[in-house]
CHARMM-style PDB file with segment names, atoms N, HN, CA, C and O in Angstrom:
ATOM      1  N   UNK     1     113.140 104.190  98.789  1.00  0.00      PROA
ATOM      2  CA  UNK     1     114.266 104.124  97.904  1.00  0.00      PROA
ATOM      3  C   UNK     1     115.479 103.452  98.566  1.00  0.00      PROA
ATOM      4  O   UNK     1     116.170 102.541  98.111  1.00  0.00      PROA
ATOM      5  N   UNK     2     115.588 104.092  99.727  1.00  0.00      PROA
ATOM      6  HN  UNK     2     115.027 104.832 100.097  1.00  0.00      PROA
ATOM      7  CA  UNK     2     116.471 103.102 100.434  1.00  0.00      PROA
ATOM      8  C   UNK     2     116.739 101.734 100.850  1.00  0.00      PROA
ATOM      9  O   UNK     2     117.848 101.324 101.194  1.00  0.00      PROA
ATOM     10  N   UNK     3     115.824 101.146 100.810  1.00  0.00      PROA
ATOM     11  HN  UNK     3     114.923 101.479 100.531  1.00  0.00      PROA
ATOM     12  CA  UNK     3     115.312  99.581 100.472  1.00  0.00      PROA
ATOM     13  C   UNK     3     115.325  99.184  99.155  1.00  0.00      PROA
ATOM     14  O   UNK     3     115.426  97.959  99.074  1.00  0.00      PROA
ATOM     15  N   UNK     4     115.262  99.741  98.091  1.00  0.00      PROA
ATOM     16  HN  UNK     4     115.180 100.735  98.156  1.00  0.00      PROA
ATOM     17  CA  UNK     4     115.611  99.214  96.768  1.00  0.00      PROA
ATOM     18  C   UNK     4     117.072  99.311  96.490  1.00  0.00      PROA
ATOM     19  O   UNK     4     117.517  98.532  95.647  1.00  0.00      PROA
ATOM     20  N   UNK     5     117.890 100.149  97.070  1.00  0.00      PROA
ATOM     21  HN  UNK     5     117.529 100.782  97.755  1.00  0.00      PROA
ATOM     22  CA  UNK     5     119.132 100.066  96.857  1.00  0.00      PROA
ATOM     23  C   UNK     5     119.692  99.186  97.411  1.00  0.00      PROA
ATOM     24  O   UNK     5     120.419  98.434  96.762  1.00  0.00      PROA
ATOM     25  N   UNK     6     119.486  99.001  98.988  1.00  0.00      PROA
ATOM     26  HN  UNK     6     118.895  99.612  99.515  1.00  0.00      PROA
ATOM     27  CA  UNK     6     119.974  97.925  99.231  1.00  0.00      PROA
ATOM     28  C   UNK     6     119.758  96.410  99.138  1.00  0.00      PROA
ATOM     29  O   UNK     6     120.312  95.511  99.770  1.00  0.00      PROA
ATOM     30  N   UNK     7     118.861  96.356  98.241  1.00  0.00      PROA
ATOM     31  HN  UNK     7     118.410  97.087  97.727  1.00  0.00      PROA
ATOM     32  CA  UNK     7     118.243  95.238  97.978  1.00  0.00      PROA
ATOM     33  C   UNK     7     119.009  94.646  96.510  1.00  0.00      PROA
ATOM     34  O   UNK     7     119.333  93.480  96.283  1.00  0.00      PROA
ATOM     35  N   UNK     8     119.188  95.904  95.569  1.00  0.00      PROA
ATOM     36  HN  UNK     8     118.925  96.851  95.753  1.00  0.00      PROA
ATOM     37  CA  UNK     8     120.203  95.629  94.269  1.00  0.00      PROA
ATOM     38  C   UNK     8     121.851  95.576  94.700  1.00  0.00      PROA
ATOM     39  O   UNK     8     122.787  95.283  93.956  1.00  0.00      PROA
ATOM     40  N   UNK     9     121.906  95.965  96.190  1.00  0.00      PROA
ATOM     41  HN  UNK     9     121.146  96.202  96.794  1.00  0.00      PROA
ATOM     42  CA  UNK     9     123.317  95.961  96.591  1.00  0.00      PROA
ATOM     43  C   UNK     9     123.399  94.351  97.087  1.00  0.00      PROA
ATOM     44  O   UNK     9     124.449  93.743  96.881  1.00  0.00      PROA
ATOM     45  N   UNK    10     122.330  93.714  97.709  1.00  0.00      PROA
ATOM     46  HN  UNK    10     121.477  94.208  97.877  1.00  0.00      PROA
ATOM     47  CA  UNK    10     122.629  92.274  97.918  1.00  0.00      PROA
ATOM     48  C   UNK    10     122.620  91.372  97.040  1.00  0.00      PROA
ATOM     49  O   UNK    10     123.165  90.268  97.058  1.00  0.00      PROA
ATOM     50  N   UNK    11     121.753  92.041  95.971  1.00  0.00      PROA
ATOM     51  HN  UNK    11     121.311  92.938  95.957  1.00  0.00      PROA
ATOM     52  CA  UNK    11     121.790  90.865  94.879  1.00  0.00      PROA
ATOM     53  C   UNK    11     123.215  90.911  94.219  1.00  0.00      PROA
ATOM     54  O   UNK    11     123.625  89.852  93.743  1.00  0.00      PROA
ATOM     55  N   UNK    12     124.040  92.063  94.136  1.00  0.00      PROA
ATOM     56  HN  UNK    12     123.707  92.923  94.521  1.00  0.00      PROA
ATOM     57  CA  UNK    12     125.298  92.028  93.250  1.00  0.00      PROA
ATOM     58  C   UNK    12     124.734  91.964  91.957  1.00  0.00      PROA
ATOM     59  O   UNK    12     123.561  92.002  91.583  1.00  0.00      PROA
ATOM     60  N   UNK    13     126.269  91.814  91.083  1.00  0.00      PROA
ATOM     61  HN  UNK    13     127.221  91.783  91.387  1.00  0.00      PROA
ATOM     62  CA  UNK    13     126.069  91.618  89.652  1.00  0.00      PROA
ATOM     63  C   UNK    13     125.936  89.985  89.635  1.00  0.00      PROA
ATOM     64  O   UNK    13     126.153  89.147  90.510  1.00  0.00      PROA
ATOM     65  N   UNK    14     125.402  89.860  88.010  1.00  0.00      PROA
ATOM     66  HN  UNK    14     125.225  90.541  87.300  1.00  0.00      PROA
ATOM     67  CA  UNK    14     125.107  88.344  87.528  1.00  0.00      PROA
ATOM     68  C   UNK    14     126.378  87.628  87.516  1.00  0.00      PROA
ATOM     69  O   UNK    14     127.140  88.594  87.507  1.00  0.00      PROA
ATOM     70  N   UNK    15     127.018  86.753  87.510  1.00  0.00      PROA
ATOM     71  HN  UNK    15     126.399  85.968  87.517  1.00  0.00      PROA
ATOM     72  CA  UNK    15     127.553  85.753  87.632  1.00  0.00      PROA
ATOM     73  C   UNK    15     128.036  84.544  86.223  1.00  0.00      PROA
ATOM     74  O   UNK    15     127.155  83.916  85.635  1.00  0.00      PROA
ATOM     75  N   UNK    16     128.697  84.476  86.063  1.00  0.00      PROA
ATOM     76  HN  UNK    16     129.412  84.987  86.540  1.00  0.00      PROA
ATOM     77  CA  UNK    16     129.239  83.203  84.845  1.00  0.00      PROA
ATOM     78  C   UNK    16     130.270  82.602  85.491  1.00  0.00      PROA
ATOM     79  O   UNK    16     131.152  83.373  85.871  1.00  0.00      PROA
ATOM     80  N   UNK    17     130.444  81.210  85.773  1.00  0.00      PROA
ATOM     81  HN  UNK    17     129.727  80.584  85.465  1.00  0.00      PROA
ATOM     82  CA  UNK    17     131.479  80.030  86.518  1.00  0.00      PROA
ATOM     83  C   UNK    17     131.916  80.759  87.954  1.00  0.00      PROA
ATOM     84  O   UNK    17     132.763  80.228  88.673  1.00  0.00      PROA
ATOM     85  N   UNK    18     131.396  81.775  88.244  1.00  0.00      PROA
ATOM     86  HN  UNK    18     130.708  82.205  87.660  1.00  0.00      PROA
ATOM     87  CA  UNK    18     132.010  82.401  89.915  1.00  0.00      PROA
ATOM     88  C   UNK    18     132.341  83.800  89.175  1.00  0.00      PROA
ATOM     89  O   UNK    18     132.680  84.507  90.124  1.00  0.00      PROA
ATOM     90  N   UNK    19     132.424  84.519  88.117  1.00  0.00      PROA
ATOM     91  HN  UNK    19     132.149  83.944  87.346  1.00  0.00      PROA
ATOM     92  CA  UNK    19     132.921  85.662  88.166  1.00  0.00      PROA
ATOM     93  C   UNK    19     131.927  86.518  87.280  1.00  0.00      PROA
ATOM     94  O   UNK    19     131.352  86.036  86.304  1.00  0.00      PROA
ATOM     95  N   UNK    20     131.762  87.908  87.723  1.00  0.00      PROA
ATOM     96  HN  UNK    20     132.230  88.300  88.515  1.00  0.00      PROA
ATOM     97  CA  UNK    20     131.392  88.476  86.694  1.00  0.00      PROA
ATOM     98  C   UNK    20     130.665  88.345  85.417  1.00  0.00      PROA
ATOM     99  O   UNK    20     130.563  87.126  85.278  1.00  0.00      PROA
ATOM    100  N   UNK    21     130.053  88.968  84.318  1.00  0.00      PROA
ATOM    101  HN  UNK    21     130.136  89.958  84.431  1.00  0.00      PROA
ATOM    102  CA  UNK    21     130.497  89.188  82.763  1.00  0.00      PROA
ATOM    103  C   UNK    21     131.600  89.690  81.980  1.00  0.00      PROA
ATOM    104  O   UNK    21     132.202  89.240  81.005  1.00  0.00      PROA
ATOM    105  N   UNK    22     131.728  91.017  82.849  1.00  0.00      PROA
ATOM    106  HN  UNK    22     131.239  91.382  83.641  1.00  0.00      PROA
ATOM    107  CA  UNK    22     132.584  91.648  82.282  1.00  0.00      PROA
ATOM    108  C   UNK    22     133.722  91.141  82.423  1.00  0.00      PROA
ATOM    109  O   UNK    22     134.585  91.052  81.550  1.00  0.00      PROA
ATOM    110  N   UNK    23     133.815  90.611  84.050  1.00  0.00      PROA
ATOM    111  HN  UNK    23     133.113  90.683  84.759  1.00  0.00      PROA
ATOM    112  CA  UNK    23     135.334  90.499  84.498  1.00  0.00      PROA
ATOM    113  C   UNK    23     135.807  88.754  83.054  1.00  0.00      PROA
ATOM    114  O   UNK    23     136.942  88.563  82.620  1.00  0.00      PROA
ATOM    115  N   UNK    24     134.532  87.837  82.682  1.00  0.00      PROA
ATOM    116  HN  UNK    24     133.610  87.993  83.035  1.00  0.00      PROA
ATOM    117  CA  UNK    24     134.742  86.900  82.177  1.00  0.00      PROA
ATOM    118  C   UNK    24     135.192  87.565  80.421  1.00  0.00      PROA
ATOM    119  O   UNK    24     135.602  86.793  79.554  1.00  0.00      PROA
ATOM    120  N   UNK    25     135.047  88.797  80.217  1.00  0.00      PROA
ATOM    121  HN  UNK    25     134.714  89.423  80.921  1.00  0.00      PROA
ATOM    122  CA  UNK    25     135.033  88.974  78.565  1.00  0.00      PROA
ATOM    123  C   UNK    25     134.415  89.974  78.166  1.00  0.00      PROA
ATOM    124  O   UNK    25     134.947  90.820  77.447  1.00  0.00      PROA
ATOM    125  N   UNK    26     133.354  90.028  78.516  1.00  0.00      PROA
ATOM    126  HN  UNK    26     132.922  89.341  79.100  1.00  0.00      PROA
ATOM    127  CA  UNK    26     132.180  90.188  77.582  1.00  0.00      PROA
ATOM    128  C   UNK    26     132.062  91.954  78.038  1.00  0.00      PROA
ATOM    129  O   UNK    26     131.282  92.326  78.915  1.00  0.00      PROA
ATOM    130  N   UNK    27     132.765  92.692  77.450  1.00  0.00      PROA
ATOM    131  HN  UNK    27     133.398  92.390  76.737  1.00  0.00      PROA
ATOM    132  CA  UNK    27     133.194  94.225  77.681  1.00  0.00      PROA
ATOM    133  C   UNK    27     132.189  95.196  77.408  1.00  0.00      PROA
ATOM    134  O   UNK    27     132.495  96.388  77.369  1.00  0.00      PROA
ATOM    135  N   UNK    28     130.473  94.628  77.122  1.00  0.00      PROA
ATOM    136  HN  UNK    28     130.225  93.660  77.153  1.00  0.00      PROA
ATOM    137  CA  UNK    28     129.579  95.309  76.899  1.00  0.00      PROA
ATOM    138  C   UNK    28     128.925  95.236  78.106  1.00  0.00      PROA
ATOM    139  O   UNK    28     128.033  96.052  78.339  1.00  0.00      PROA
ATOM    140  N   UNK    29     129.297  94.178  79.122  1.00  0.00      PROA
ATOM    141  HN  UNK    29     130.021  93.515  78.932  1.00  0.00      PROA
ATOM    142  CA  UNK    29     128.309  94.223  80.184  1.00  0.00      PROA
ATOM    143  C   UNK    29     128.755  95.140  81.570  1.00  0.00      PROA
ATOM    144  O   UNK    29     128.465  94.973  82.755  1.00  0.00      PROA
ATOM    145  N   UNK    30     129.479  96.047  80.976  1.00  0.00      PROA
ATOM    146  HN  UNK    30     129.715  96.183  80.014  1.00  0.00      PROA
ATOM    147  CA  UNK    30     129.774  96.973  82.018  1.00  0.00      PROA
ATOM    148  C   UNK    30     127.870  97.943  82.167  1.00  0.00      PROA
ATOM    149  O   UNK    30     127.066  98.364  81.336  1.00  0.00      PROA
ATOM    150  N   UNK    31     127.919  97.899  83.651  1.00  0.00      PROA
ATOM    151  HN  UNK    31     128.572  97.557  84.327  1.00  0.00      PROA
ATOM    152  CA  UNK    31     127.410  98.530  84.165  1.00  0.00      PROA
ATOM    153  C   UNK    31     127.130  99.956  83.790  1.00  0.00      PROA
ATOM    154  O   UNK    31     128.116 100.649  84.040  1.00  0.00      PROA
ATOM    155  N   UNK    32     125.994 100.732  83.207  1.00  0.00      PROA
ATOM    156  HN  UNK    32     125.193 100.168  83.004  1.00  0.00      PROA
ATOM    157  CA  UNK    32     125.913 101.873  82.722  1.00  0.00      PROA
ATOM    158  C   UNK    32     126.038 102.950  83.935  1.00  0.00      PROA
ATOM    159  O   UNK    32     125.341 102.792  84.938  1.00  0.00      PROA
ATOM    160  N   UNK    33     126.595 103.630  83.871  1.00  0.00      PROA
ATOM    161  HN  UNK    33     127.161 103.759  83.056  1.00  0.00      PROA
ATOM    162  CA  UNK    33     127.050 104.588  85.654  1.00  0.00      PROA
ATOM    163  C   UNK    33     126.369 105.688  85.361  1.00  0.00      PROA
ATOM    164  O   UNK    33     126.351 106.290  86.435  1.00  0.00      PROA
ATOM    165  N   UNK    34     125.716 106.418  84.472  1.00  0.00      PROA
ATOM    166  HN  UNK    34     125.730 105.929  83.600  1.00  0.00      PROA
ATOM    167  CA  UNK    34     124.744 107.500  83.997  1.00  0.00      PROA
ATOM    168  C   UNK    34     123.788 106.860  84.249  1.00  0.00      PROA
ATOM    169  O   UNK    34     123.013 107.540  83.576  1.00  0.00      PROA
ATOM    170  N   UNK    35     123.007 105.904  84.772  1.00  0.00      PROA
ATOM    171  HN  UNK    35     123.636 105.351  85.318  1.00  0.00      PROA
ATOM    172  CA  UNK    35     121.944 105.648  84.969  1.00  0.00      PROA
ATOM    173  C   UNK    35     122.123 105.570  86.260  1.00  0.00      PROA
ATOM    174  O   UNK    35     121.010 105.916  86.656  1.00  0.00      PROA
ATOM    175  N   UNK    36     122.691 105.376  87.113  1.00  0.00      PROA
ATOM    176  HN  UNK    36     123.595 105.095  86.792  1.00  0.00      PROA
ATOM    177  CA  UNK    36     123.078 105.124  88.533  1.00  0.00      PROA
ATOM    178  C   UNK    36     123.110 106.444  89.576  1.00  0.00      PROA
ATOM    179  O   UNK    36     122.400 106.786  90.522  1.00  0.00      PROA
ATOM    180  N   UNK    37     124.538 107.127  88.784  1.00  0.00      PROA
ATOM    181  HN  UNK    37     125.114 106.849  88.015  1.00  0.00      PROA
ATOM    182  CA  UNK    37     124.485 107.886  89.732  1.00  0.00      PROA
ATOM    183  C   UNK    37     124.082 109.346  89.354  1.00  0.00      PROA
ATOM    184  O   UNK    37     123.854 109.813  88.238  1.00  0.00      PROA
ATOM    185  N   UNK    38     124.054 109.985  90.672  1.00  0.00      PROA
ATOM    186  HN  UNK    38     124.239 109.605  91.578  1.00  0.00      PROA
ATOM    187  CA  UNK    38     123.074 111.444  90.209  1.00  0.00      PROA
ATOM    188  C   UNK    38     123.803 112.732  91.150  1.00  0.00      PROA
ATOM    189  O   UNK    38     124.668 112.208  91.852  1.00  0.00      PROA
ATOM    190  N   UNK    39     123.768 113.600  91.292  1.00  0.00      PROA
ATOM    191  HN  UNK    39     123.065 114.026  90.722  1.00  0.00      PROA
ATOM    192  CA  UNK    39     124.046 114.565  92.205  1.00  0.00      PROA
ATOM    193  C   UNK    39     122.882 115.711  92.405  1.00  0.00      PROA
ATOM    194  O   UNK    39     122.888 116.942  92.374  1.00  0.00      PROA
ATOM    195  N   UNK    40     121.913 114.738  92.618  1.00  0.00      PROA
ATOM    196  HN  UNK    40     121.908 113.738  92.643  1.00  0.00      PROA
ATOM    197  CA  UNK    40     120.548 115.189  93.171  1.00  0.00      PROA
ATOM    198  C   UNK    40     120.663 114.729  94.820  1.00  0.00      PROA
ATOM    199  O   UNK    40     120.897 113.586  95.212  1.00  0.00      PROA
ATOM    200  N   UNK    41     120.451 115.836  95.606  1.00  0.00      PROA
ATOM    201  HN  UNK    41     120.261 116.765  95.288  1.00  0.00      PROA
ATOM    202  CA  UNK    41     120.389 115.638  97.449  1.00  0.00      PROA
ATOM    203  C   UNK    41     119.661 114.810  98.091  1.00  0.00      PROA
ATOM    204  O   UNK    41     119.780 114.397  99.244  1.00  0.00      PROA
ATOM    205  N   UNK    42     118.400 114.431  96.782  1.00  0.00      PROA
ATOM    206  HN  UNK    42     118.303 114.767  95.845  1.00  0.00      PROA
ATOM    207  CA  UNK    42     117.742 113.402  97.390  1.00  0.00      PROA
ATOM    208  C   UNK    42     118.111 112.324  96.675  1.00  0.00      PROA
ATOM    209  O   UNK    42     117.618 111.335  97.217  1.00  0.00      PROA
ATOM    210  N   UNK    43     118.646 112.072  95.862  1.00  0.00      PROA
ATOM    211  HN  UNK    43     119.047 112.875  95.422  1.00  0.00      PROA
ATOM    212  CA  UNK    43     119.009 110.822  95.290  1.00  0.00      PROA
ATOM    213  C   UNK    43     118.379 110.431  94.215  1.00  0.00      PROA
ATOM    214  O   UNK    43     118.755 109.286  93.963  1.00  0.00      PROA
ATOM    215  N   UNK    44     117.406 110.895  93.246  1.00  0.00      PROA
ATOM    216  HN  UNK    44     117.100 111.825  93.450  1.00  0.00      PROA
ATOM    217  CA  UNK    44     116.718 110.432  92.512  1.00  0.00      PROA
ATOM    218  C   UNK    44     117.755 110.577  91.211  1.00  0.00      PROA
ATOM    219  O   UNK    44     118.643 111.429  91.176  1.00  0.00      PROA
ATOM    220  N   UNK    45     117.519 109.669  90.211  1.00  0.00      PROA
ATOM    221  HN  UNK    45     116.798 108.976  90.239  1.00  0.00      PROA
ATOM    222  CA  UNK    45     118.193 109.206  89.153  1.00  0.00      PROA
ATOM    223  C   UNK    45     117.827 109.841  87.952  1.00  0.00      PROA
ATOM    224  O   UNK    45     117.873 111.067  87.853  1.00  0.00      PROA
ATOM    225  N   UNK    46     117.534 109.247  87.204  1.00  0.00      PROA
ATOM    226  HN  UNK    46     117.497 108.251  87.284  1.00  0.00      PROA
ATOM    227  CA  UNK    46     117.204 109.617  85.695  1.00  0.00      PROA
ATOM    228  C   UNK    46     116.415 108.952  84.959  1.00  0.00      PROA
ATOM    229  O   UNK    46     116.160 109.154  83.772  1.00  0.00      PROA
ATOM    230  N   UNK    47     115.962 108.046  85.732  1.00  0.00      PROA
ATOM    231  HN  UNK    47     116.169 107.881  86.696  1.00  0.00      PROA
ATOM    232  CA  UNK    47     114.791 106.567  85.732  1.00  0.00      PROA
ATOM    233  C   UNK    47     113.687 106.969  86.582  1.00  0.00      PROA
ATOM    234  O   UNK    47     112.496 107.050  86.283  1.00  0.00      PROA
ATOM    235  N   UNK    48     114.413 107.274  87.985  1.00  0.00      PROA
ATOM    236  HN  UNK    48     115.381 107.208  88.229  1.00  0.00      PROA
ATOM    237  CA  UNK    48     113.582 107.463  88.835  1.00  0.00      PROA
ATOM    238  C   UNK    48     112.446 108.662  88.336  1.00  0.00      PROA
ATOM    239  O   UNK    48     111.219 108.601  88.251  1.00  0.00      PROA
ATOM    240  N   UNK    49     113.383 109.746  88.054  1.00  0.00      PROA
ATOM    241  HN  UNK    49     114.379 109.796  88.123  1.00  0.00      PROA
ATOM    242  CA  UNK    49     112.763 111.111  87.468  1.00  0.00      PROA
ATOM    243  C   UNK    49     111.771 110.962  86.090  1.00  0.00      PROA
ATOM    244  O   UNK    49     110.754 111.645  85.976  1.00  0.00      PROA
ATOM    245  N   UNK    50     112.154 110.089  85.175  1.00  0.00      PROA
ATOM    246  HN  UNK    50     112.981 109.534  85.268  1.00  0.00      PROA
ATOM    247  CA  UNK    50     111.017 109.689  84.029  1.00  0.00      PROA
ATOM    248  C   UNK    50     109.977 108.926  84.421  1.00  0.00      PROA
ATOM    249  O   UNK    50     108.835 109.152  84.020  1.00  0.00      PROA
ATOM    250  N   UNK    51     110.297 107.878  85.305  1.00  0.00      PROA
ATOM    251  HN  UNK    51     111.224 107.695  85.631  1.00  0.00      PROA
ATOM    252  CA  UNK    51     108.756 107.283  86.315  1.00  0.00      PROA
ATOM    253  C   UNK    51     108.003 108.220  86.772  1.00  0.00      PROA
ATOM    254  O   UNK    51     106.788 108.022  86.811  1.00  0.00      PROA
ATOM    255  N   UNK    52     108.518 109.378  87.194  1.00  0.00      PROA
ATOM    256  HN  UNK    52     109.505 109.539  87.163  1.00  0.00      PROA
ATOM    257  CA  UNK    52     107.469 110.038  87.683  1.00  0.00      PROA
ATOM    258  C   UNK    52     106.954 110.823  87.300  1.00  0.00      PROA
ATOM    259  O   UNK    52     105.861 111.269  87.649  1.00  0.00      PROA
ATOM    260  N   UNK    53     107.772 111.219  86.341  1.00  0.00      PROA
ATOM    261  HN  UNK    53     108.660 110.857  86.057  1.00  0.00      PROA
ATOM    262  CA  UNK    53     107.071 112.016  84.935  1.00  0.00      PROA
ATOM    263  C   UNK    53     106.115 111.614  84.415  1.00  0.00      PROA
ATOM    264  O   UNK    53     105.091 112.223  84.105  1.00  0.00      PROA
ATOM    265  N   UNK    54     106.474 110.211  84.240  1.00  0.00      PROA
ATOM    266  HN  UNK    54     107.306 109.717  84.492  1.00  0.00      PROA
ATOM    267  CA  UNK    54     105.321 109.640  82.980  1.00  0.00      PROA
ATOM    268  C   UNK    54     104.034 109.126  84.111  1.00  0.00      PROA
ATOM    269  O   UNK    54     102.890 109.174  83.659  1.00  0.00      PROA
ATOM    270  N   UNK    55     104.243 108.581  85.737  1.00  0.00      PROA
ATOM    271  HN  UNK    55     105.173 108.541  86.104  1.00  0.00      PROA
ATOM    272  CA  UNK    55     103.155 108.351  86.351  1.00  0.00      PROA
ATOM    273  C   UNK    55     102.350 110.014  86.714  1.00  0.00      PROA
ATOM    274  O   UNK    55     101.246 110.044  87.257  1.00  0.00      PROA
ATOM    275  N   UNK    56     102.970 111.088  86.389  1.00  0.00      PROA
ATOM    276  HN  UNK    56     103.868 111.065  85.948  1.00  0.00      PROA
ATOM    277  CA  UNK    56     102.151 112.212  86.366  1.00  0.00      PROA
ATOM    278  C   UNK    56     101.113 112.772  85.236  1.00  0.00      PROA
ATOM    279  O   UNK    56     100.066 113.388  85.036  1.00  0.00      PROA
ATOM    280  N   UNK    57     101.976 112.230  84.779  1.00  0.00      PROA
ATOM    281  HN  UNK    57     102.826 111.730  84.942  1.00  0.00      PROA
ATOM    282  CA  UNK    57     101.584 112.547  83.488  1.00  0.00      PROA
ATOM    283  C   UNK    57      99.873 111.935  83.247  1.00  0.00      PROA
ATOM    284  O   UNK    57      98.790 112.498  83.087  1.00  0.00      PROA
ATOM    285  N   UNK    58     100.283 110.621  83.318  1.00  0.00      PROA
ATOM    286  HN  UNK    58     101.163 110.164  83.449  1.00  0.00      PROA
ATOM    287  CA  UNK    58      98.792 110.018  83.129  1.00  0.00      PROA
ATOM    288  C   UNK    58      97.861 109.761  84.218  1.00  0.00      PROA
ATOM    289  O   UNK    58      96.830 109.095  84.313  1.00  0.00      PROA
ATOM    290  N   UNK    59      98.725 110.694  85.229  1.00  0.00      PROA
ATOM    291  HN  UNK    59      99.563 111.234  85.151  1.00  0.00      PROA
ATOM    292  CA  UNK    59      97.672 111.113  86.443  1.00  0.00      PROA
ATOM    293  C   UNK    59      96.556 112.127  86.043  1.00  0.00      PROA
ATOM    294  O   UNK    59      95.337 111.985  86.131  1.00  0.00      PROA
ATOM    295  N   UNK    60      97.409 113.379  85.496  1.00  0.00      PROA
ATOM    296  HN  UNK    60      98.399 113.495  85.424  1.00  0.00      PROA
ATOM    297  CA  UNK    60      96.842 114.236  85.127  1.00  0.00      PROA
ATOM    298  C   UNK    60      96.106 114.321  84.024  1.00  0.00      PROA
ATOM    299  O   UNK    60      95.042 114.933  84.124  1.00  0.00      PROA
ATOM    300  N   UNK    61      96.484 113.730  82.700  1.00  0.00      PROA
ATOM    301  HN  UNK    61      97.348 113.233  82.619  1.00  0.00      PROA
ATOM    302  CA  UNK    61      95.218 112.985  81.500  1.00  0.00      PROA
ATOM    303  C   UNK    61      94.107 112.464  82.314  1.00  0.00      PROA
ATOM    304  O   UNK    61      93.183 113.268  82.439  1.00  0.00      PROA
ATOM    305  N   UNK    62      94.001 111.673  82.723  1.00  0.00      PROA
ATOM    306  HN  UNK    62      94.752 111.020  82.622  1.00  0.00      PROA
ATOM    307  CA  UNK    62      92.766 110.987  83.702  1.00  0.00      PROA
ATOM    308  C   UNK    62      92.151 111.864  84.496  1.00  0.00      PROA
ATOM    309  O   UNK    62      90.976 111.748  84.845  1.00  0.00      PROA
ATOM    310  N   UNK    63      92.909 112.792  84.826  1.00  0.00      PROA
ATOM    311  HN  UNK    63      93.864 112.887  84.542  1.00  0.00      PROA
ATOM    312  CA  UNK    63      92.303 114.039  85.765  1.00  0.00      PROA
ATOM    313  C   UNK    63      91.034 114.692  84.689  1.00  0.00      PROA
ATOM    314  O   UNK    63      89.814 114.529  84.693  1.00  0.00      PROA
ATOM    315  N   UNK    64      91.818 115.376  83.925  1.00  0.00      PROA
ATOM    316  HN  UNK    64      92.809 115.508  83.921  1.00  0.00      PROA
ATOM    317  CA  UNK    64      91.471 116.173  82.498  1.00  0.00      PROA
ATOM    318  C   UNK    64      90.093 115.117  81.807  1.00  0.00      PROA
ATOM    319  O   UNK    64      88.986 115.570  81.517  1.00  0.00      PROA
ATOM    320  N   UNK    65      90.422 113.960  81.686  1.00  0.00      PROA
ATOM    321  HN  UNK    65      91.322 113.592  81.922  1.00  0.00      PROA
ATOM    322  CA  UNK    65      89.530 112.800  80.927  1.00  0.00      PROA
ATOM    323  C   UNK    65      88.254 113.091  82.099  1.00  0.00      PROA
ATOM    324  O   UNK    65      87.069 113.112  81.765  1.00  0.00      PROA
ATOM    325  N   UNK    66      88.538 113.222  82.949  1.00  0.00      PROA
ATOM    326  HN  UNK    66      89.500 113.205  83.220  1.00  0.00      PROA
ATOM    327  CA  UNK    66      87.419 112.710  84.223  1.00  0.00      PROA
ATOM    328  C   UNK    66      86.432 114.332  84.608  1.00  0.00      PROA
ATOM    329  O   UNK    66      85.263 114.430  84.981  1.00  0.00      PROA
ATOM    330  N   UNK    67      87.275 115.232  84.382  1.00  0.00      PROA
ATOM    331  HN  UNK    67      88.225 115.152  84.078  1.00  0.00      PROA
ATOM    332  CA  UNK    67      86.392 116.347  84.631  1.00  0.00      PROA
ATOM    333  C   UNK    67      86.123 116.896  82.998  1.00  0.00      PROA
ATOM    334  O   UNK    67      85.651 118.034  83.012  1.00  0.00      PROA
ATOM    335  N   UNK    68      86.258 116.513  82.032  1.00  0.00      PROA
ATOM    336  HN  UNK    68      86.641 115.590  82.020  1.00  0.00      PROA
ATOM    337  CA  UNK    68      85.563 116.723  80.906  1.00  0.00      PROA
ATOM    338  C   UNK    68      84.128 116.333  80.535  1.00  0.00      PROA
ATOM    339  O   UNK    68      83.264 116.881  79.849  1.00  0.00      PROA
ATOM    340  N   UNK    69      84.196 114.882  81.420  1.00  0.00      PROA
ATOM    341  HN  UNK    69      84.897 114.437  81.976  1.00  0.00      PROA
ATOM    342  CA  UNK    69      82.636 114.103  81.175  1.00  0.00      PROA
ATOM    343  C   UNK    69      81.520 114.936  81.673  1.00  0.00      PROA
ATOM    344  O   UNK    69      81.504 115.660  82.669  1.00  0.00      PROA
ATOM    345  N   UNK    70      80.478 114.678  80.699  1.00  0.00      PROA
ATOM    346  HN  UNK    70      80.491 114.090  79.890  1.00  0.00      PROA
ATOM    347  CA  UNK    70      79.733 116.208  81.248  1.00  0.00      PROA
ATOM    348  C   UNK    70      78.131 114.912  80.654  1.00  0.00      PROA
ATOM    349  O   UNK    70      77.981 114.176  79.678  1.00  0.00      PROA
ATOM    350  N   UNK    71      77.154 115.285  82.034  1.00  0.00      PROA
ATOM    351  HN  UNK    71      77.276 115.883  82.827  1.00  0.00      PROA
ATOM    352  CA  UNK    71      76.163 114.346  81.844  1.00  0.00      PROA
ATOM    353  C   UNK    71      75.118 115.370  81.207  1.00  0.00      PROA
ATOM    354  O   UNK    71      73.977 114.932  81.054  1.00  0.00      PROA
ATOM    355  N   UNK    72      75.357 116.577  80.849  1.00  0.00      PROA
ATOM    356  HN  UNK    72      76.284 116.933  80.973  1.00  0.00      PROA
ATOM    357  CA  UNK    72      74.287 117.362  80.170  1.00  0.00      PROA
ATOM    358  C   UNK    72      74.541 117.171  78.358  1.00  0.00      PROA
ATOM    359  OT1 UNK    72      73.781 117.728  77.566  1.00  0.00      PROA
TER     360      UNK     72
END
């Protein structure tokens, strides 16, 4: 995780003639900050936390799918 942050920290925001979106106008392209930040100790988000929901999720279907098959 720590490598993905700093990896969206080098890229910065997008850009129009040298500045910004927002800073150029466009007052929708503010940055959503509920998706960002968290006051979880380990840092996980609210993205992060539904990824792993949903990669459990269909861990465990496949689990369930796989010990149902029955060769009798």
């Amino acid at each position: 995780m720590p490598y993905q942050r700093a990896e969206i920290a080098k890229a910065g925001l997008p850009t129009q003639n040298g500045e910004t979106h927002y800073a150029a106008g466009d007052v929708k392209a503010e940055e959503a900050s509920f998706l960002n930040t968290t006051n979880d100790p380990s840092g996980f988000t609210l993205i992060d936390v539904m990824a792993w929901g949903s990669l459990g999720h269909a861990l465990g279907f496949a689990a369930l799918a796989v010990g149902s098959f029955s060769l009798l």
